[in-house]
Structure formats: C-alpha cells, structure tokens
C-alpha positions as CSV (number, residue, x, y, z in Angstrom):
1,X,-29.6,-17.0,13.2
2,X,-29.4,-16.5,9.3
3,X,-28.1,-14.0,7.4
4,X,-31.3,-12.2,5.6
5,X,-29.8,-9.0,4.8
6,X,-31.0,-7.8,1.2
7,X,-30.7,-5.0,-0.6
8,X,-32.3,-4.4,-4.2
9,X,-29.8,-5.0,-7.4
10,X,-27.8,-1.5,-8.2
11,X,-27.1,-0.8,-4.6
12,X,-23.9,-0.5,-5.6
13,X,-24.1,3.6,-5.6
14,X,-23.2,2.9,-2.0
15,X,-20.0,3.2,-3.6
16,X,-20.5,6.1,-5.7
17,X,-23.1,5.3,-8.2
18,X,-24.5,2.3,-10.0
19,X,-21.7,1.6,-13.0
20,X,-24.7,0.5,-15.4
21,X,-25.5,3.0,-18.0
22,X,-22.6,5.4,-17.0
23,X,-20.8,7.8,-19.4
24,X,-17.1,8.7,-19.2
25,X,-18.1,12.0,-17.5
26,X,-20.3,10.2,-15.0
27,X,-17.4,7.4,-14.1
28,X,-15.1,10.3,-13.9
29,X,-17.0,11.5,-11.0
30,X,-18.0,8.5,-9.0
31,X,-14.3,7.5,-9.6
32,X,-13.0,10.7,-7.8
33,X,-15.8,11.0,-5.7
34,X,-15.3,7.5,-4.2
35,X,-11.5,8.1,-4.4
36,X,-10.5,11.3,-2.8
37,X,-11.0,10.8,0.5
38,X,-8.9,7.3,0.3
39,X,-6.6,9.5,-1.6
40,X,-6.0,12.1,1.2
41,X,-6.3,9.0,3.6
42,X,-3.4,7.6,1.8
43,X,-1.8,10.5,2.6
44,X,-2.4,10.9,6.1
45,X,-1.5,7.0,6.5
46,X,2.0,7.5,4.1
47,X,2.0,10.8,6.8
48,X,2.5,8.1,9.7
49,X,5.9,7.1,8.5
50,X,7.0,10.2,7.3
51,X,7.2,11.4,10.9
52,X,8.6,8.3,11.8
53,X,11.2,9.1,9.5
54,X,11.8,12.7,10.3
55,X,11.6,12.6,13.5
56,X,14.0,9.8,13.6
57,X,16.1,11.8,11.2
58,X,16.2,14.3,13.9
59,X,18.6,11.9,16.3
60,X,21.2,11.7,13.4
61,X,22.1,10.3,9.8
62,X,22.9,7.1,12.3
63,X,19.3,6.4,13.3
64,X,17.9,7.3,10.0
65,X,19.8,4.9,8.3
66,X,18.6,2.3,11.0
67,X,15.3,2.7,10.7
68,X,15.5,2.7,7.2
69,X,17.4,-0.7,7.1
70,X,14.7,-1.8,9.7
71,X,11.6,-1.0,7.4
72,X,12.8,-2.1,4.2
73,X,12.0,-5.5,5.6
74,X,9.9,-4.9,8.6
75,X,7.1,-3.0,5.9
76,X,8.3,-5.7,3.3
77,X,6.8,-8.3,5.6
78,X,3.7,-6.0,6.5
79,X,2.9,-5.5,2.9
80,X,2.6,-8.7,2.5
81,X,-0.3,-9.1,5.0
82,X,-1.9,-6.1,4.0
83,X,-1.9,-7.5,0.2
84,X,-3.9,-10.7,1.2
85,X,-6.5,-9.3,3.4
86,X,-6.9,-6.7,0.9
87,X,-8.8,-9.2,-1.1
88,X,-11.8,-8.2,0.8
89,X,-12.4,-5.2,-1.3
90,X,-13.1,-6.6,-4.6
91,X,-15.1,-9.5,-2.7
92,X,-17.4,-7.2,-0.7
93,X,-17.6,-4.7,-4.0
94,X,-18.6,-7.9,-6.3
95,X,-21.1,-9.0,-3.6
96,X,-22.6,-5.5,-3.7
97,X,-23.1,-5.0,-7.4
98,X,-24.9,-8.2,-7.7
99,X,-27.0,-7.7,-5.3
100,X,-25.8,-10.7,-2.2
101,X,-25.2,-9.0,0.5
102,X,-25.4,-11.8,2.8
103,X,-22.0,-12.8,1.3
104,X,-20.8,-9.2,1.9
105,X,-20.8,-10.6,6.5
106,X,-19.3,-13.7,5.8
107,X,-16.5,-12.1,3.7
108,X,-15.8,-9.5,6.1
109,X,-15.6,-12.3,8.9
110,X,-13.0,-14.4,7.4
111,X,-11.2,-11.8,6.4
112,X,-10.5,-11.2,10.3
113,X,-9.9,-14.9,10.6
114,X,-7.4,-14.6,7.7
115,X,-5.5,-11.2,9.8
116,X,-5.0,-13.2,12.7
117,X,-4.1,-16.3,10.5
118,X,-0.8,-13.8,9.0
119,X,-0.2,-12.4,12.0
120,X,0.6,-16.2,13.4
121,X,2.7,-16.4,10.1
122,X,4.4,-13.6,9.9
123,X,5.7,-12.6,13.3
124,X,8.4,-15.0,13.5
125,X,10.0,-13.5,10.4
126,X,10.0,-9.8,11.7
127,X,10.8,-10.8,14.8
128,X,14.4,-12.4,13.9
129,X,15.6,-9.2,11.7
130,X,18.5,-8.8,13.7
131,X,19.9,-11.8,12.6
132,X,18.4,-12.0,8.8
133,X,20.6,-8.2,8.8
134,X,23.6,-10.1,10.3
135,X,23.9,-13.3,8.3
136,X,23.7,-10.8,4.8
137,X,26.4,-8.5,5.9
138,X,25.0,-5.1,7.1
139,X,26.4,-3.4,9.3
140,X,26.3,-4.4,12.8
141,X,25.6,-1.3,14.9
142,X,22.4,-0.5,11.9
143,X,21.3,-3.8,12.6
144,X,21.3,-3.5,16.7
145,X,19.6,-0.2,16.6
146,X,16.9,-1.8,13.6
147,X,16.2,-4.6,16.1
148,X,15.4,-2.0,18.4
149,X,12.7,-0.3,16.7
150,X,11.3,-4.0,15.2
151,X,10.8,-5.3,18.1
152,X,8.2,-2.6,19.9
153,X,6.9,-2.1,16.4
154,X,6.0,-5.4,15.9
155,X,3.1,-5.5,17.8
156,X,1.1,-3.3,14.8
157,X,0.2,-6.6,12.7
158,X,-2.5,-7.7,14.4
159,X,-4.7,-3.6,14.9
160,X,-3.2,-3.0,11.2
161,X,-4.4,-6.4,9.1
162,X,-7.6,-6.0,10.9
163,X,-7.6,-2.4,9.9
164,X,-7.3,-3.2,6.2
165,X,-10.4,-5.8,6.4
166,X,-12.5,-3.2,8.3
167,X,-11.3,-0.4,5.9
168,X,-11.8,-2.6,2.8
169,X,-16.1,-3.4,4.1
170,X,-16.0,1.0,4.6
171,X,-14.4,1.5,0.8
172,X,-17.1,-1.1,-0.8
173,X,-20.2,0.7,0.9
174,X,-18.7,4.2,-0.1
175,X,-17.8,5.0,3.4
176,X,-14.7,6.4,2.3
177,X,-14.7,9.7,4.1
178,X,-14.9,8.0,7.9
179,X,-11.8,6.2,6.8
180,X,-10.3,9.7,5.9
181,X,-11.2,11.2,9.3
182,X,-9.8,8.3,11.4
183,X,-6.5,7.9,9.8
184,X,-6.0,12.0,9.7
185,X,-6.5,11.6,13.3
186,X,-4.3,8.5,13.8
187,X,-1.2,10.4,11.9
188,X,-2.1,13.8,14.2
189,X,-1.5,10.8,17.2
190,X,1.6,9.5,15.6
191,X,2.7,12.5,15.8
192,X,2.1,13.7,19.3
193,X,3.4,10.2,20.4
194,X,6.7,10.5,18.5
195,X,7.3,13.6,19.7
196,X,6.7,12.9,23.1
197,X,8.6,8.9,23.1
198,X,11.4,9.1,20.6
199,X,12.7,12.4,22.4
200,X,11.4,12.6,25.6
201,X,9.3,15.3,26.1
202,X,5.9,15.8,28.3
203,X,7.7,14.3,31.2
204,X,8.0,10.7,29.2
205,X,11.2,8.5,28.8
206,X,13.6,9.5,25.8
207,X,12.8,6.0,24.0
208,X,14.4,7.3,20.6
209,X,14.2,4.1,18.2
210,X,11.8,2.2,20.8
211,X,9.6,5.3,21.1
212,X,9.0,5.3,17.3
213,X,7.8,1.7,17.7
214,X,5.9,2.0,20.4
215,X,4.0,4.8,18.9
216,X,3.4,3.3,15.7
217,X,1.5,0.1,17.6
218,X,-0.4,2.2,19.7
219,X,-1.9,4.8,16.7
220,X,-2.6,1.6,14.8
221,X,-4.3,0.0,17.4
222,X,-6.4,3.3,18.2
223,X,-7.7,3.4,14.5
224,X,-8.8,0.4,15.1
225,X,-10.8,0.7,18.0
226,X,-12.2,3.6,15.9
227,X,-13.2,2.5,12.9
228,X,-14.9,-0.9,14.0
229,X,-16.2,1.2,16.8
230,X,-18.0,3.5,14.1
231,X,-19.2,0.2,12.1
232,X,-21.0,-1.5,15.4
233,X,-22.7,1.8,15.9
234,X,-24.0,3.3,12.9
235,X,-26.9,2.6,11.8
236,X,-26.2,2.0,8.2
237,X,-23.6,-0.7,8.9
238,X,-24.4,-2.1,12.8
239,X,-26.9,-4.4,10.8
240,X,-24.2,-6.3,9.0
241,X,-23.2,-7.6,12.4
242,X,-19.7,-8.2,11.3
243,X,-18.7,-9.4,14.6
244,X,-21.8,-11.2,15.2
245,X,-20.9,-15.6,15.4
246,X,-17.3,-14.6,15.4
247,X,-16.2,-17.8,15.5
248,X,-18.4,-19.7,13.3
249,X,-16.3,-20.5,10.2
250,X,-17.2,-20.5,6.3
251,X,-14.1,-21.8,4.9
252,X,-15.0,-21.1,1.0
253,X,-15.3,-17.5,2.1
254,X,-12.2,-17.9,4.2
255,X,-9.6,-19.4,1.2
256,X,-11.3,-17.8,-1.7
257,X,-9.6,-14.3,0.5
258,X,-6.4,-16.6,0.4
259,X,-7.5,-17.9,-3.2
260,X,-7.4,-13.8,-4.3
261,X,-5.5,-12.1,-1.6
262,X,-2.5,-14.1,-1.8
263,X,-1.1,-13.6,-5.1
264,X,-1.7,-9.5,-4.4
265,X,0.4,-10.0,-1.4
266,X,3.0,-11.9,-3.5
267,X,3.1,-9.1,-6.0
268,X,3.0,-6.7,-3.1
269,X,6.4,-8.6,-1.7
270,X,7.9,-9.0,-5.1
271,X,7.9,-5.4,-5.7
272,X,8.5,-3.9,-2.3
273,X,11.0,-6.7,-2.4
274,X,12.9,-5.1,-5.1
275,X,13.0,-2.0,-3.1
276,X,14.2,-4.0,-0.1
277,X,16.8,-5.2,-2.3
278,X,17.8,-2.2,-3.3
279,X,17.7,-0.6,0.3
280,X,20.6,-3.5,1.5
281,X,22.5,-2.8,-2.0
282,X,22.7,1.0,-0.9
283,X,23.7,-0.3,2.5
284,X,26.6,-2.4,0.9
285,X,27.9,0.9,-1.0
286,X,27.9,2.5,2.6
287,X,25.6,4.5,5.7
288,X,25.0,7.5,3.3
289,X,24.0,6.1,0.3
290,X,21.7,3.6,2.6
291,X,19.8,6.8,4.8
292,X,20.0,8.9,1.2
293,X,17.5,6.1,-0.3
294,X,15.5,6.3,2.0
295,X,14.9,9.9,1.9
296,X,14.5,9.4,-1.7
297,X,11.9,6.6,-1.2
298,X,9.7,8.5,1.4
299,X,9.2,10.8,-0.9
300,X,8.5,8.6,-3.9
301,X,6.0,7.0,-1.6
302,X,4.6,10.2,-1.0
303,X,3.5,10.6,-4.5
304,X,3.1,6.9,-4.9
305,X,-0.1,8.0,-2.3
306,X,-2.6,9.1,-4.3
307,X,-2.2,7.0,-7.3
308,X,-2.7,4.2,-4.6
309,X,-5.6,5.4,-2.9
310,X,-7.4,6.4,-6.5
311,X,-6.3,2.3,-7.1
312,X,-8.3,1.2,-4.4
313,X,-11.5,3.3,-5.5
314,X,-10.6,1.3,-9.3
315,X,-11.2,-1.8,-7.2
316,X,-14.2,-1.0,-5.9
317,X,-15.5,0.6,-9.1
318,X,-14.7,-2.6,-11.4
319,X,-15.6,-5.1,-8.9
320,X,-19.3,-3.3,-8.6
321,X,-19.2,-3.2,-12.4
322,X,-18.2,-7.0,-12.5
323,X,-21.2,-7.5,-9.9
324,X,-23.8,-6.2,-12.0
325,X,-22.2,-7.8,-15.3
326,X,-21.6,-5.0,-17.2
327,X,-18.4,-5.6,-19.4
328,X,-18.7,-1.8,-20.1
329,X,-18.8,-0.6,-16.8
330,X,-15.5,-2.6,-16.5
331,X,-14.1,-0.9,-19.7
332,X,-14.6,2.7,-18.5
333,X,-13.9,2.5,-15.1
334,X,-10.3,0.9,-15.7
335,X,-9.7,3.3,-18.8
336,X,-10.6,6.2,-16.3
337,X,-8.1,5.3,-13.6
338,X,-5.5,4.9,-15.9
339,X,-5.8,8.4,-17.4
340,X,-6.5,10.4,-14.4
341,X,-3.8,8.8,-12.8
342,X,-1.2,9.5,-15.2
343,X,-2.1,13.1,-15.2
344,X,-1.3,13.3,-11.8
345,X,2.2,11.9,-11.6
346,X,2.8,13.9,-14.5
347,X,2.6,16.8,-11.8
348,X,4.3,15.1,-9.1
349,X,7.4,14.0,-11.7
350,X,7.7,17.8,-12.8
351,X,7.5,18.8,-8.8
352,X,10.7,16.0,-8.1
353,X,12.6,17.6,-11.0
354,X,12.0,21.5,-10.3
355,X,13.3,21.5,-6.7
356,X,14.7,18.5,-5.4
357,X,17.5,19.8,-2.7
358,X,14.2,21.6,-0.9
359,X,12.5,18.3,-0.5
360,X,15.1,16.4,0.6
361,X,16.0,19.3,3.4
362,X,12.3,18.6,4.9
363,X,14.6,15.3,5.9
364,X,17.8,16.8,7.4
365,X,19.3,19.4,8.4
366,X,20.9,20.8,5.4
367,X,23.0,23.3,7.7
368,X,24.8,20.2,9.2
369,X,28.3,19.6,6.9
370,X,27.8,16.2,8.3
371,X,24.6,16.2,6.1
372,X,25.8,17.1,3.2
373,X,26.8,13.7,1.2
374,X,23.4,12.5,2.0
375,X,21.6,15.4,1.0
376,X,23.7,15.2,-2.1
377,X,22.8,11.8,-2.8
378,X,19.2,11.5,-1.9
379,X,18.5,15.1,-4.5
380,X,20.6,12.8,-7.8
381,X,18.4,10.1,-6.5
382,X,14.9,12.1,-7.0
383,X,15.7,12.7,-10.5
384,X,15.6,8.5,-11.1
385,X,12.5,8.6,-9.3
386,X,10.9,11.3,-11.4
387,X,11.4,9.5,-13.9
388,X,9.8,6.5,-12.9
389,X,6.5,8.6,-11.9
390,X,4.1,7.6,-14.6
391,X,5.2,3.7,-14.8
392,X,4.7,3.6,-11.2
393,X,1.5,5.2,-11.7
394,X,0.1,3.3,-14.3
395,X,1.3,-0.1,-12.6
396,X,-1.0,0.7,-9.8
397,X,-4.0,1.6,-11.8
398,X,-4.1,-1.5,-13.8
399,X,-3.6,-4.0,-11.3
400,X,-6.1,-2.4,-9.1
401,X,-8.4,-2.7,-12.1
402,X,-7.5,-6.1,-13.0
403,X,-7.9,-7.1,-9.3
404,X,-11.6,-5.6,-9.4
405,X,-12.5,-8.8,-12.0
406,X,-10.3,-11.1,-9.5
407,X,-7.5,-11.7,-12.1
408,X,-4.5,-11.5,-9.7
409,X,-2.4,-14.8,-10.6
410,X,-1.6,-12.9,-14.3
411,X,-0.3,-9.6,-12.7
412,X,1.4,-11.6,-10.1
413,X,3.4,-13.4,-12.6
414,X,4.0,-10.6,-14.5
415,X,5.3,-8.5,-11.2
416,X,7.9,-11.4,-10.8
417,X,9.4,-11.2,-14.2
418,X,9.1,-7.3,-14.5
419,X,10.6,-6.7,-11.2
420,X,13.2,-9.5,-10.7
421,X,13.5,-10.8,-14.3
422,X,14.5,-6.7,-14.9
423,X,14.4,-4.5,-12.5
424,X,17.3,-6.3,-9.8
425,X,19.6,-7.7,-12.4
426,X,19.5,-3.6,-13.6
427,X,19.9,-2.3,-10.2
428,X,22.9,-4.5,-9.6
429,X,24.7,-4.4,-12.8
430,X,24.5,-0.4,-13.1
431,X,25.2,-0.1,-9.5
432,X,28.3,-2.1,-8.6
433,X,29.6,-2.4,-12.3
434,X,29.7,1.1,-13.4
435,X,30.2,4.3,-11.8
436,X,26.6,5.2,-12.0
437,X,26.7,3.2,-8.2
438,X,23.0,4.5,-6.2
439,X,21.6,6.1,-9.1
440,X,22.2,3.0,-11.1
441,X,20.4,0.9,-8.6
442,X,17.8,3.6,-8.7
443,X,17.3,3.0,-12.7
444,X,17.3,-0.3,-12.3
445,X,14.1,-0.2,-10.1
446,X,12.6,2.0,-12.5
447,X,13.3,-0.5,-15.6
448,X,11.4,-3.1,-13.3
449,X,8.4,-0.7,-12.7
450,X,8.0,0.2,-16.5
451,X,8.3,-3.2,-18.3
452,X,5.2,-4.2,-15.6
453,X,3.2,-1.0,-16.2
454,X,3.4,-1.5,-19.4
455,X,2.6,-5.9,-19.6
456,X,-0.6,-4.8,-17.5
457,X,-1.8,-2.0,-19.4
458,X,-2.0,-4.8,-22.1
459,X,-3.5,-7.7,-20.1
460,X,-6.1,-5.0,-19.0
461,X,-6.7,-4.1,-23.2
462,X,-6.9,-7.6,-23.7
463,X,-8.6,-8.8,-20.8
464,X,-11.1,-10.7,-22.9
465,X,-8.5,-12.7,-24.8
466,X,-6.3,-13.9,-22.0
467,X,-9.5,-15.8,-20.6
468,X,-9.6,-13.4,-17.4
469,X,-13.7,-13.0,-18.0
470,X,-14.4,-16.3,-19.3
471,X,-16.3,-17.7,-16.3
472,X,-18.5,-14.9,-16.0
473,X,-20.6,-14.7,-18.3
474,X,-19.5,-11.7,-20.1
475,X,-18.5,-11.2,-23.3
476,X,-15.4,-9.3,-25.0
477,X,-14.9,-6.1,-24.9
478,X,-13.7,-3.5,-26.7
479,X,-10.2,-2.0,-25.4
C-alpha cells in the first residue's frame, strides 16, 4: 500500500500558524503558543528527576551523592540518544511546511528503527558504570550504590528514545498540549512510585536506590504506551499509520536522522559531558562537594527547562519556515527565540541570586548539622550558575534555530571547542590550582557555555555567509 497522504501547502499552522507573511507580533505568538505547553512539559519531565533526587536525598547525603555520580553518566549516555532521534523534529516540521507529508510516515518510522538501533549501542556502556567509576578513581562505596540504581534504570532507553520520536511527530503537528498532559501525569506517577519503592510504603519492598530505578523505567514506559496510544486513535493522526509496514525499511529516511541527529547528540554529549566532568572533579575534591553539585545542577536544570522546551518550539518554527522557503520566516522566528528567551533567564538568574540557601533546602534537610557543608556549598555554587543563566539560555535558542535549517555539524564543532577547548581546561585549572576549588570548576563550565552562546548567535547572524542555506534555494538574509 502507498503512502497518498496530502495536505495543501501552508499546513504548517498545524504547528501554530503558517510562518509566510508573519510579523514579529504574529511569530511572537505562534512561538509561545506552540511552546508553552513543551515548556511546562519540560518542566514536568525535569519534575521526574527532581523527585528522584529528593527523594533519594531523603535516605542521606550518602545516596544523594550516589545517584548523582550515577546520572552524571548514566543521563550523559541517555542524552546522547535522545539528541539523535531528536532529529525527527526538524525533519517532520520541513516535510510539513512544504507540503510532503508522505515523507512526514517514513520519517517517523525510521526514527523508531534508529531508537532501537541506540538502544543496541548504548546499553553496554551504561551497563558497565561500576567499573568505568572504578578504573577513574571514585569512590568505591558511591560507585556500588550508583551501580545499583543503573542497573534497574537502565531499562528506560528503549520506552524513552521511542518517546522522543513519538513526541518529536506531536511537536511538528502542533500537538503540543497532549504531550503536556501525559508527561504531567508520568511525573505525578514518578512520584507515587518513588514514594512507595525507594522507601517502602503501601505495603511494597524498601528498594531505596533500586526503587528509584525501577520507577523511572516503568513511568517512562507508561508515557509511552500513552502517547502512541493517543496517535493510533485520534483521528487527526491514526491516518499517518506510523506503525503501519513496521518493518519495511527506507534507509535515506533512516541515515539522513543519523545524517542530522547524530551531530545534535554529539553536541548533546560534549556539553553534558563537561558537566559529567565536572560532577567526577567535585567527587575528587570529596562526598560533599560531589552531592552539593548536584543540588546546584538540579536546579540549574530546572531553569534550563523552559528555555529548552521554547528551543524545541524554534525547531519546529524554522524548520516550517525552511519548508515553505521563506528566508524571512527563518529570520524572525530565530530572532524571536533568542529575545524571549533571554528575558526569561534574566528572571530565573535574579531568582538564584535573591534566595539561594531556600532553594537549596527544598534538597536537604537544612536542620541536619550533618547537612550543613553541603548546603553551604551547593548555595556558593548557585551564584556561578546565575551567572551563567543567559549564555545557557541563548546557547539553546540558537542551536535549536540553526538545527530548524539542518545545520548541526557547525554548532557541533563549535560545542567541542567552546566546551572542551574552554570550558574543562577552566574548570580544572580554577578548581584544583587555586583556592576557588568547586566554585572554580563551576566558572569554568560557565566560560564553556558563553564562548558557544556567543559563536552561535553569530553563525545564526550570518547563516547566509557560512554556506548553511546554500542548497536551498534561498537567498541571504538580513541579520
């Protein structure tokens, strides 16, 4: 059976409105109006770990650290996969725009085929993180209990890369708010199930790090069920048979997602890399510097949240715009992201500065002496990441823009230099040759994240010039 489903040109206000013709104030508003609810969803998803992290927090500064050793390379490795079948966004969104939706099935297809293809890859890696932890010197009883929660939690990358292609088909049809529903409920689940595993209660077993595992794979694999249950049933999308010839391939559809995806997964690893990095540098200076970063870093990732979800809206936005070949519609809708995302982490920086020892007490108990160096460190460490807000901001906005025209080999290359070329040697310099120690490796990171915010927002200006349009068909465009 063929594919023969069509749809007139401009049906691209399935995600919003069409981009042709807009004004600023009009972008504005399909912008937010296609991004809040990924926004919130961001949230709710970022809301997953948090009570992971809390909760775990709960058992001692001991577990906490653990689990925070255990996810700076367990969500490393995840990123990774999520970064490559992510691809599927701008793909589906460029189909839409001009107009071919049979390509919009196929995409979708292979990008399943490329999940289970990373999930073959990449659980080998994970699974050995006990003895990665041990060969680079962490401590051994962190790296037992880390094992611990890897090993039940492993089972997520299959439900959560599929996740990211299902959610990436939703975002391109402007679906968003389905995707908002289902992941608020799969953090209320998280929740219940951490609650109940990790300590015990409702009449289960007290699982404590295995719990926290076991719950994540099970919410993750319930969202799934969810959202590709939605898709097969509503009427609006059950006639892009998605699932339909499953195993029929369409390998130019299946590596141009590698072809794309896989240098935004290599910039995803090269950055949460550096934050890896910095994660077993803390754990080299000792336990409480290590379980104090990660406080710090939930709570940057917190605010990191909605920039993030207005990126993937950018996407969406440029990749319609590139669709209908409209170098304008690309102009204003990257322009737009970039502003109003700097005028939010311009909030969130002034929030980490104003009252940093109440946000990091939401962590641990701050009537516990035992807390007390951690709870010193983490609140020093929240000033560095103010700081950092509207870099890491305007990083996300640009690539997710420049990965709306499918230039992600530039931003990958500048990721690479930005973070590792600066940001690491930073980090390790300030923070094990000067007395600065964590806060130092703190600044270092944010060195890393502003010499690439501020390389893209330049590739993006000059888009034209670096040759990223030149097989389109479009001409250059203003900045």
């Amino acid at each position: 059976m063929h594919e023969t489903i069509t749809t007139p040109k401009g049906a691209a206000g399935a995600a919003g409105t069409p981009v042709a013709g807009h004004s600023w104030g009009q972008e504005f508003r399909a912008l937010f109006q296609l991004g809040w609810p990924l926004i919130v969803a961001q949230l709710a998803q970022n809301a997953l770990i948090t009570t992971d992290v809390i909760m775990v927090g709960w058992l001692g500064g001991k577990y906490l650290a653990a689990a925070a050793l255990a996810n700076a390379l367990f969500i490393c490795i995840q990123l990774f996969g999520v970064g490559v079948t992510s691809a599927v966004a701008p793909m589906v969104a460029q189909a839409i725009g001009a107009g071919d939706l049979r390509q919009v099935r196929r995409t979708v297809r292979q990008g399943f085929w490329v999940a289970i293809v990373l999930v073959a890859l990449l659980f080998p890696i994970a699974w050995n993180i006990g003895p990665i932890y041990t060969a680079i010197g962490q401590d051994p009883e962190l790296v037992a209990l880390a094992e611990i929660f890897v090993h039940y939690a492993i089972w997520l990358f299959v439900p959560a890369f599929m996740l990211i292609v299902a959610r990436s088909f939703l975002s391109a049809l402007g679906a968003t708010r389905v995707i908002l529903v289902i992941t608020v409920l799969g953090a209320v689940l998280n929740f219940l199930a951490d609650y109940a595993l990790i300590f015990g209660n409702w009449g289960f077993p007290r699982l404590e790090l295995a719990g926290a595992g076991i719950a994540t794979t099970l919410v993750n694999l319930a969202m799934l069920a969810m959202m590709l249950g939605y898709i097969v049933t509503h009427r609006r999308y059950r006639r892009y048979h998605i699932l339909a010839r499953f195993f029929e391939p369409d390998w130019s559809r299946f590596f141009e997602i590698w072809r794309i995806g896989g240098p935004i997964g290599f910039m995803l690893l090269a950055e949460v890399g550096l934050f890896t990095c910095a994660a077993l540098l803390q754990g080299w200076l000792g336990t409480a510097e290590v379980a104090a970063h990660s406080v710090a870093l939930q709570l940057a990732a917190i605010a990191f949240m909605v920039p993030l979800g207005l990126g993937q809206a950018t996407t969406v936005r440029v990749g319609i715009a590139l669709g209908e070949a409209n170098p304008e519609g690309i102009r204003k809708a990257g322009w737009a992201a970039l502003l109003a995302t700097l005028l939010f982490m311009s909030l969130t920086s002034a929030v980490l500065f104003a009252i940093p020892h109440q946000l990091v007490g939401l962590f641990l108990d701050p009537t516990n002496p035992e807390n007390f160096r951690i709870l010193t460190l983490a609140a020093s460490y929240l000033a560095i990441v103010a700081l950092f807000q509207l870099a890491d901001g305007a990083q996300v906005a640009m690539v997710s823009a420049l990965r709306g025209i499918s230039d992600t080999r530039g931003p990958l290359i500048i990721g690479i230099v930005g973070y590792w070329g600066v940001g690491f040697p930073v980090a390790y310099l300030l923070g094990f040759h000067t007395e600065l120690r964590g806060v130092g490796i703190w600044l270092g990171l944010a060195a890393g994240l502003a010499v690439v915010a501020i390389v893209l927002i330049i590739r993006f200006a000059r888009r034209g010039h670096f040759g990223v349009l030149r097989n389109l068909a479009l001409s250059s465009q203003p900045a």
